[in-house]
C-alpha positions in Angstrom: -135.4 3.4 102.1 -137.4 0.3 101.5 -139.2 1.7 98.7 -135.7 2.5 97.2 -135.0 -1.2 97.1 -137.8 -1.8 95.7 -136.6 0.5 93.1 -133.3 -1.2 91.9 -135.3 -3.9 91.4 -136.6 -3.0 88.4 -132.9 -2.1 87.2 -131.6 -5.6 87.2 -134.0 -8.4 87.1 -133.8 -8.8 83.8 -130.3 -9.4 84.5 -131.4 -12.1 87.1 -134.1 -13.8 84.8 -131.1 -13.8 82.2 -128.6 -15.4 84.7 -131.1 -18.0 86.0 -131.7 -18.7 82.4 -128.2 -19.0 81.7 -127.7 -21.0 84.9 -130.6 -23.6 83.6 -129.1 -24.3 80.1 -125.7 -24.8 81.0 -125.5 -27.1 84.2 -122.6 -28.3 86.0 -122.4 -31.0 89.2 -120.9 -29.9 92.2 -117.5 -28.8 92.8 -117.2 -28.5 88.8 -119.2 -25.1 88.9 -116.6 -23.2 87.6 -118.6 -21.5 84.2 -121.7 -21.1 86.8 -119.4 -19.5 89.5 -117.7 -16.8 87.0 -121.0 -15.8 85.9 -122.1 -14.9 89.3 -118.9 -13.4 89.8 -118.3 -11.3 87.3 -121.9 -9.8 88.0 -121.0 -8.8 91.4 -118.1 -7.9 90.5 -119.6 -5.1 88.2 -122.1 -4.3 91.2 -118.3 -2.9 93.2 -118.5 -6.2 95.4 -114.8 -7.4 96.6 -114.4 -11.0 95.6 -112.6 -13.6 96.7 -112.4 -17.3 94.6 -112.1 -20.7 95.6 -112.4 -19.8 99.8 -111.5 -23.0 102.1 -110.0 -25.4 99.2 -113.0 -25.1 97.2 -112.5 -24.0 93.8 -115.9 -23.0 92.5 -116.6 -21.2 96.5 -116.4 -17.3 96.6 -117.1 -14.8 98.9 -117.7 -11.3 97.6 -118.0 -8.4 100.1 -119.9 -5.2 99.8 -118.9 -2.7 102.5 -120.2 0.7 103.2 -117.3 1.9 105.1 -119.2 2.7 108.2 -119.6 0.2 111.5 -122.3 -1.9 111.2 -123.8 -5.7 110.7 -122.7 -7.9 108.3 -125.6 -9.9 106.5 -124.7 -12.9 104.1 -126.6 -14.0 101.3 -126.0 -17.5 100.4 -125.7 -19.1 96.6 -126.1 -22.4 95.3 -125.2 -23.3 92.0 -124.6 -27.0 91.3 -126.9 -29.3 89.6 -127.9 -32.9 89.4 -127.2 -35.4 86.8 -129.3 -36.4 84.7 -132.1 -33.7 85.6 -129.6 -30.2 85.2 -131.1 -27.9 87.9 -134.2 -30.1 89.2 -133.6 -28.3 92.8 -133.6 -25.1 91.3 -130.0 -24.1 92.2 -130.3 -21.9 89.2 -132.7 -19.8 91.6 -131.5 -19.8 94.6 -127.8 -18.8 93.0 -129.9 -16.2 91.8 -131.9 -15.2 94.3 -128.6 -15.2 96.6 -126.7 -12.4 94.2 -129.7 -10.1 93.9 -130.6 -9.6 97.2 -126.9 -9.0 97.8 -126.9 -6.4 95.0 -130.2 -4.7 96.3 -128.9 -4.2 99.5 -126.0 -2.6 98.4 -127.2 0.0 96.8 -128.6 1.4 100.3 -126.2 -0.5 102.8 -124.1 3.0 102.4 -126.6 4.7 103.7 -126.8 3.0 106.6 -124.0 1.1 107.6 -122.7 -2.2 107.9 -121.8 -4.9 104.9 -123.3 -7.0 102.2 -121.7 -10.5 101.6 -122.3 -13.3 99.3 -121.3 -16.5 99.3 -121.2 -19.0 96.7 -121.6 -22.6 98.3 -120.5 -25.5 96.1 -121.8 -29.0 96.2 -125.0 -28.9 98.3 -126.1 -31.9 96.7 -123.3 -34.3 97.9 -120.3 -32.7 99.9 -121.7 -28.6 101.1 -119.4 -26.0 100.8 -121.6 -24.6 103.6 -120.0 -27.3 106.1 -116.2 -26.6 105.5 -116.8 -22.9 105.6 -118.9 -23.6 109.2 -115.7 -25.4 110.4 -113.3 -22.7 108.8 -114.9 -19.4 110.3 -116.2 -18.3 107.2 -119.4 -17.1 109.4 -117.4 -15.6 112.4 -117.6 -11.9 111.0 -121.3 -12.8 110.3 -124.7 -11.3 112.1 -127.2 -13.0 109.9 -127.1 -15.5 106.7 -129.9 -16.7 104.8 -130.9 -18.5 101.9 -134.2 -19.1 100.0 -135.3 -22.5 98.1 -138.3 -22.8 95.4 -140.7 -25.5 95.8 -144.3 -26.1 95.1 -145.5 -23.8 97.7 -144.4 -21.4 99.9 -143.2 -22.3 103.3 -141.6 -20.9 106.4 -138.0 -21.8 107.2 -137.6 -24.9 109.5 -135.8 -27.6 110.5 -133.9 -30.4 108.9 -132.1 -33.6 110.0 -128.2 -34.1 110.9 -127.2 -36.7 108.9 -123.8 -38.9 108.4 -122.6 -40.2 105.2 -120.9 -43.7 106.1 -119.5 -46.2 103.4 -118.3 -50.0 104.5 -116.0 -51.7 103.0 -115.3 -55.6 103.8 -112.2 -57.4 102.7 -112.7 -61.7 102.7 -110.8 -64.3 100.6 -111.7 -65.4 97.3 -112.2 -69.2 96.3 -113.9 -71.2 94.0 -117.3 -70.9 95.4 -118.5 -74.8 94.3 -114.9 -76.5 94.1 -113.4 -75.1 97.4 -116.1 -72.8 99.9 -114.7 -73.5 102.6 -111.3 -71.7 102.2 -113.4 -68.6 101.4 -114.0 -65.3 103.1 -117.3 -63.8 101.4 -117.4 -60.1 102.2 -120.5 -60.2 100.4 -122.2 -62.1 103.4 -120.9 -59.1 106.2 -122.7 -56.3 103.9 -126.1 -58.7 104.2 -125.4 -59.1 107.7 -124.9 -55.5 108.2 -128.1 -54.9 105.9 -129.8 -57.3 108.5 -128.8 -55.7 111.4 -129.9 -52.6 110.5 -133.3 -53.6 109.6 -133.4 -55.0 112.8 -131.9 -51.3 114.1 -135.4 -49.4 112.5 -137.6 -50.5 115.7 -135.5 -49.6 118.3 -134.8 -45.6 117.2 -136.7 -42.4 117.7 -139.7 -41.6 114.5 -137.2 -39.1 113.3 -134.7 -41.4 112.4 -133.7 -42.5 108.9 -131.1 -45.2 107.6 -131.1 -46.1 104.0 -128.3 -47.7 102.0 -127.2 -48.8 98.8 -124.7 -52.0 97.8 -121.8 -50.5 95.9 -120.3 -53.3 95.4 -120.8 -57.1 96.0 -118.4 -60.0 94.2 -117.6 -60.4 90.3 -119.2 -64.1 89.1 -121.7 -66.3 90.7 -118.9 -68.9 91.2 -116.2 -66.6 93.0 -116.9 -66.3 96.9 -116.8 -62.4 96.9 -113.4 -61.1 97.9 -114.7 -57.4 98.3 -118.0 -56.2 99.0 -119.1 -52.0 100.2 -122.3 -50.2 101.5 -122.9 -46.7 101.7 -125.3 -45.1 103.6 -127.0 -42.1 104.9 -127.7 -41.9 108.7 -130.1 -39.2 109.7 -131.6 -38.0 113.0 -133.3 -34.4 114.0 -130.4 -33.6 116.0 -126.6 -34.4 116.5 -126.1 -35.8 120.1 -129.1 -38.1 119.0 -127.2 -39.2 115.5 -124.3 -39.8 116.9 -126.1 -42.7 119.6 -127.5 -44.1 116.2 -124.2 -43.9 114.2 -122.2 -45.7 116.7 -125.3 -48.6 116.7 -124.7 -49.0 113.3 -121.0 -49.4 113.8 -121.5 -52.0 116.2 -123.8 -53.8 113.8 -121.2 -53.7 111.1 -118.2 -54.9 113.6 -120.6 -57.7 114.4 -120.9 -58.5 110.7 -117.2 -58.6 110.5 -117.0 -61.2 113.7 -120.1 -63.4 112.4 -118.5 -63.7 108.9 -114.3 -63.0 109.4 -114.3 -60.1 106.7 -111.9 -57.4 107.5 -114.0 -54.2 108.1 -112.8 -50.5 106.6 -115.2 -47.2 107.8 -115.1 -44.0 106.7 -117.3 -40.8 105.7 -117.5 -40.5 102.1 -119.4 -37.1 102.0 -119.4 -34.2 104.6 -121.6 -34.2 107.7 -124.4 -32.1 107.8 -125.7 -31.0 111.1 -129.6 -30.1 111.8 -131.2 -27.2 110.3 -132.1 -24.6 113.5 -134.1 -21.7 112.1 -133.9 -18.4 113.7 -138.1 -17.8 114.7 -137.2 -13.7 114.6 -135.3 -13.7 111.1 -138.2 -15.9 109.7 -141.4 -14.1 110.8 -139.1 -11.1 109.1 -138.5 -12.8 106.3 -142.7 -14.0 105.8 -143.4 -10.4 106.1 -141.2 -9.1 103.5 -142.4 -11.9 101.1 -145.6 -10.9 102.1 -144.9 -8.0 100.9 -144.0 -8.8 97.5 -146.9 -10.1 96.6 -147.1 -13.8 98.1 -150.2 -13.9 99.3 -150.1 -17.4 100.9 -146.8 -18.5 103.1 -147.0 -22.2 104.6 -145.8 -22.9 108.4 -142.9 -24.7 108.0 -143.0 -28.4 106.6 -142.0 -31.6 108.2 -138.8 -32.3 106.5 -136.9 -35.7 106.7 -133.7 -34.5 104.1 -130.3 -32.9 105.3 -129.2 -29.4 104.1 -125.6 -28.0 104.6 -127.3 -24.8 105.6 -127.7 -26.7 109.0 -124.0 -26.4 109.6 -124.4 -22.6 109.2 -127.5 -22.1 111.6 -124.8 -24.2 114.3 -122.9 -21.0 114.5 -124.7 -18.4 113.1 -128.2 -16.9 113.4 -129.9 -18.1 109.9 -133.0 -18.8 107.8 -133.7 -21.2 105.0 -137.1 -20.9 103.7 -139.2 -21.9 100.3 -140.9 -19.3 98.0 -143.6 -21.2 95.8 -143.2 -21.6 92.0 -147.7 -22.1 92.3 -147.4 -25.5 91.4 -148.8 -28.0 94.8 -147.1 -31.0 94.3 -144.1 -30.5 92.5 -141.4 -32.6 93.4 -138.0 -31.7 94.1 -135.0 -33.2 92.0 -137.4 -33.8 88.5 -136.8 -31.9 85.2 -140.1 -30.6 85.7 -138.8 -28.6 88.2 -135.8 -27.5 86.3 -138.2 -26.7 83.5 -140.6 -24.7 85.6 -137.4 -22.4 87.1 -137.1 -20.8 83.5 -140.8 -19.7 82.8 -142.0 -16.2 83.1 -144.4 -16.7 86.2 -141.2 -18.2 87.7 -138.9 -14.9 86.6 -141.3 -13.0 88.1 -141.1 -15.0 91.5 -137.3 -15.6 91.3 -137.6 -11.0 91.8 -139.5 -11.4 94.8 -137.5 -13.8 96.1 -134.7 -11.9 95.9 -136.6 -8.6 96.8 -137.6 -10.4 100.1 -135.0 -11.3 101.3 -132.9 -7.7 100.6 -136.0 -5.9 102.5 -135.1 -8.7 105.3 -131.5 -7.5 105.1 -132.2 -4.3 105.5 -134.6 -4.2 108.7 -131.4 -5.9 110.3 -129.4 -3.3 109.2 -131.6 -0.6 110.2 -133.1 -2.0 113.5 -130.0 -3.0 116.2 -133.8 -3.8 118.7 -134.2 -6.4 116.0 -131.0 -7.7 115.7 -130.3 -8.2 118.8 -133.5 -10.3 119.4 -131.9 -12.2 116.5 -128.9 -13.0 118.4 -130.8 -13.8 121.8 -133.3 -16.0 120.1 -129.8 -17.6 118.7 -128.0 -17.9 122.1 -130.5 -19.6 123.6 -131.5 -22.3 121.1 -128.0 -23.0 120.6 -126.8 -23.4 124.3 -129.6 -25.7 124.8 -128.9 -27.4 121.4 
């Protein structure tokens, strides 16, 4: 039956290359996908998949089902789509969307014969506010045994783990005044953002290694002579797990509460993107999943890189067993979020990897399907890191 799979690939990679292609040329940011989303659509649509458009509030979201008609697992295959601006697709969201349909399209053509259902879902916005983390919250994944997703980089690498992380904006409101006539009937709420700068610099020594706080000044007075009426930050607050992040987030509220005291500036928080939880990988699903890309053709598969970013995906392996690992576009060094990258997606060596990629992980979807041993290791393995999570 493998071998079958390995057959429809040759009847619709041109189709992917074209779609990738497609995908590459005509970019759109997230939650704006809406020409990128119709295009992966409308193929699965003529592949007899069931779709559903704009799932959990998010317009450019789907969720298209395969079913056989007999009991069985259901296996998700998951799509990005959104791009950056300025560089298009210098993530390669134009590959993984890609990858994420074809696998879902190869395994339909067998999942008949042996039971169970196909589904893919198209995950707005992983660059800024994931899809992934409303449809975690929603149940999206309730009805699902296994999910997975596959990323190009430089090199190929075994899924593994990411950081929770907390997007956190603060806002302080002083008083203006004539900043040389009159200082000292000022508020400057430029002064708390310093402070809470400070403070946080003074936070970096006193966390775990895996920690990471960076932010940005969004905003910070309007002349040199105007004490600063307004001033924001924004910042990302990351830590391998969630208990742990949480500790850390509420150390940088303090901070900014004491910036408020020190300086009388009225203090505003909130999250201005989604959370994003840590990434757990599923060990069972991803020594699958090397196999099968072994079996492609990828000669050479990485163990799993330290990774200091956030992924949406990590909201998914929270309540779902799931993989998220990197198939090499043979280029060491590449860096992520470059229009290098974007350029490399579209070349022939990377059409040909964008098919394995997509063969890989249908062959992964299939020994689920076929195996319930293997499954259910899936689920123990899942169980157990998760209760003690």
């Amino acid at each position: 039956m493998k071998d079958q799979v390995k057959k429809e690939l040759r009847g619709i990679e041109q189709d992917l290359w074209a779609m990738s292609d497609h995908l590459y040329h005509n970019p759109e940011l997230g939650d704006q996908e809406f020409k990128s989303m119709e295009l992966l659509v409308n193929y699965l649509e003529r592949h007899d998949f069931r779709v559903e458009k704009g799932i959990v509030g998010r317009p450019t979201s789907f969720r298209a089902v395969f079913d056989s008609g007999l009991k069985g697992p259901a296996i998700a295959f998951l799509a990005e789509y959104d791009a950056l601006p300025g560089v298009g697709h210098g993530c390669g969201h134009n590959m993984i969307g890609t990858m994420g349909i074809g696998a879902g399209v190869l395994l339909s053509k067998v999942v008949s014969d042996i039971g169970g259902k196909v589904v893919v879902l198209g995950t707005p916005a992983e660059e800024t506010n994931g899809a992934k983390v409303t449809m975690a919250e929603q149940g999206v994944f309730q009805d699902i045994d296994a999910a997975m997703i596959l990323h190009p980089s430089d090199e190929s690498y075994e899924s593994g783990d990411s950081l929770a992380m907390d997007a956190i904006q603060f806002d302080f409101k002083g008083r203006p005044s004539h900043a040389a006539a009159s200082p000292e009937k000022g508020i400057n709420a430029l002064d708390a953002v310093l402070q809470l700068f400070n403070g946080v610099n003074a936070l970096r020594q006193h966390v775990r290694s895996d920690v990471r706080i960076h932010g940005i000044i969004t905003e910070g007075g309007v002349a040199a002579n105007v004490v600063p009426e307004y001033a924001s930050a924004q910042f990302y607050v990351r830590a391998a797990d969630r208990t742990y992040l949480n500790e850390v987030v509420e150390k940088v509220r303090k901070i900014a509460e004491g910036a408020e005291l020190m300086t009388g500036a009225q203090l505003s928080m909130h999250n201005y993107e989604l959370s994003y939880d840590n990434m757990i990988t599923n060990q069972v699903m991803s020594n699958l999943f090397s196999k099968n890309l072994e079996l492609t053709g990828v000669e050479t598969i990485h163990p799993s890189k330290d990774s200091y970013g956030s992924l949406d995906m990590g909201n998914v392996s929270q309540v779902c067993p799931s993989i998220h690992p990197y198939i090499g576009l043979d280029s060491p060094g590449l860096v992520f979020h470059t229009t290098e990258m974007a350029d490399l997606t579209i070349t022939d060596n990377s059409h040909h990897i964008l098919s394995r990629g997509a063969l890989a992980m249908a062959l992964t979807g299939y020994d689920l399907l076929a195996n319930p041993k293997l499954l259910e290791q899936v689920k123990e393995e899942f169980e157990a890191k998760n209760n003690r999570s």
